[in-house]
Steps between C-alpha positions, in 0.01 A plus 500: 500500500447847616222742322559659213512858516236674285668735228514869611295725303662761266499861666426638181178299472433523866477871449274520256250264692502805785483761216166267379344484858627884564335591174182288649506692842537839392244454190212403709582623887688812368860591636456645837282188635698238273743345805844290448308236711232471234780514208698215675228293587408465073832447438528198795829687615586673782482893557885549552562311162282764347699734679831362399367442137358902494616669757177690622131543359589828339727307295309177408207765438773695229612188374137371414400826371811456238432150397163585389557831342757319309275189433217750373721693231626166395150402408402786350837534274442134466159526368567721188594433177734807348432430158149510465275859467531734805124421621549136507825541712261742721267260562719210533665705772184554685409156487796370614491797793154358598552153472819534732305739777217234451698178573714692793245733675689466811815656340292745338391615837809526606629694258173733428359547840762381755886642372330857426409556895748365697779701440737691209709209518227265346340763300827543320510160387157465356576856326812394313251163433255812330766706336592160299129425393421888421857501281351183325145653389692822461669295232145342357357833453816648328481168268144578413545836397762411267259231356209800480770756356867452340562856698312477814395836684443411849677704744697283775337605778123357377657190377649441884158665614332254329692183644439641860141476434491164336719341788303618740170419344654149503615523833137600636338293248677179651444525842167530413453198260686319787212566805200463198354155454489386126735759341776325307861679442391468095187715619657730642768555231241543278343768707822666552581446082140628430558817706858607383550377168193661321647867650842405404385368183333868429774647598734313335309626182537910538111457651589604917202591700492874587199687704246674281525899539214627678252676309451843646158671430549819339406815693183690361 
């Protein structure tokens, strides 16, 4: 009898184990010293099927950053509950943001530290990743205000000031928890929820911060 011929793996799933050993490479070497050699190697293929399956690393380095922008929005929509009060959904959110950058650090620096300074190509994808998030806790902050007030009166630009801030606290805030021995994503959610959510609150409730006016001494 001759050998049986083992079953040929499915492209689709071949393709993701390069995206998994790209995402690997480029997380912890960073993209200009990750090679195809290195990417193969993990994968047990050889570089021209890499080639064949992705054309070039530019592309395999595009195609990871999109799997994983996509895979992190997922968890985060994924992660809240709609129905329940808008400071629960917040912090759901953030946990599930934290827990995600947590279990997939490698992605995370691919997509914080890596996409943002290796071209506009890259960059683009991780900001359209951004605009998505900042549109979702845009929409958390709107939700709270109607909770605080049945006519809310905060202009459109603070609310989408706001949101920048809070993603990129979240952004900064997670690359740090994820080089710091010991700090767990529900820690640092609850640093994050601590920091925002008591301003928010007081905001949410006609009390905004505003500076003092200085007191001027009066002229004898």
């Amino acid at each position: 009898m001759g050998a049986v011929k083992s079953k040929r793996m499915p492209r689709a799933v071949r393709e993701q184990q390069m995206l998994d050993a790209a995402v690997r490479t480029f997380g912890q070497r960073g993209y200009m010293a990750a090679s195809m050699d290195e990417i193969a190697e993990l994968v047990g293929v050889s570089k021209p099927l890499v080639y064949l399956y992705l054309n070039s690393k530019e592309d395999l380095f595009a195609a990871c950053i999109r799997r994983e922008a996509q895979a992190l929005t997922a968890a985060v929509r994924a992660g809240v509950d709609t129905g329940l009060p808008a400071d629960r959904q917040l912090w759901d959110g953030l946990r599930a943001f934290f827990t995600h950058t947590a279990q997939h650090p490698d992605a995370w620096s691919v997509l914080h530290l890596q996409a943002r300074t290796h071209g506009e190509r890259f960059a683009a994808e991780v900001a359209a990743m951004r605009e998505e998030i900042v549109a979702f806790v845009t929409h958390l902050i709107v939700v709270a205000a109607r909770e605080a007030h049945r006519d809310p009166d905060l202009p459109e630009r603070e609310v989408a000031g706001l949101a920048e801030a809070l993603v990129g606290a979240a952004e900064s805030l997670a690359a740090w928890a994820n080089v710091t021995p010991g700090v767990s994503a529900r820690q640092a959610a609850a640093t994050l929820m601590n920091f925002a959510w008591a301003g928010l609150g007081n905001l949410m409730t006609g009390q905004p911060w505003s500076p003092a006016e200085p007191v001027h001494e009066a002229i004898g």
